[in-house]
C-alpha positions, -999 to +999 in steps of 0.1 A: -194+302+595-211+334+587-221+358+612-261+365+598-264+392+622-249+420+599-266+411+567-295+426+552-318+400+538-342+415+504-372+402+500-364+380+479-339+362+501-307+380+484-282+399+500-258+421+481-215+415+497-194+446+487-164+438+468-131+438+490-102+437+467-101+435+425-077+408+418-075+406+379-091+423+354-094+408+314-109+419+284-123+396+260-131+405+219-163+383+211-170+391+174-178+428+176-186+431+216-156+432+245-164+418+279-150+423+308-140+398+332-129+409+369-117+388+394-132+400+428-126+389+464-155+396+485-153+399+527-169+366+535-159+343+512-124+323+512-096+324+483-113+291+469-145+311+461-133+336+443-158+354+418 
């Protein structure tokens, strides 16, 4: 359960969660572009939702 109390609700019903640890970090070539994909752990969310 998440405590509400601490978050700050936009407008639009969003909330932004700061990043707690970087867990992986990839670099993919599509055709001419490279993406980067970063696994991020976030404070409030368990291993299983990892982002």
């Amino acid at each position: 359960m998440v405590d509400l109390s601490h978050i700050d609700l936009r407008e639009d019903i969003t909330y932004e969660e700061p990043p707690i640890q970087i867990l992986d970090l990839k670099v993919k070539r599509l055709s001419k572009n490279d993406i980067s994909l970063v696994l991020v752990k976030c404070q409030h969310h368990g291993d299983e939702e990892l982002t």
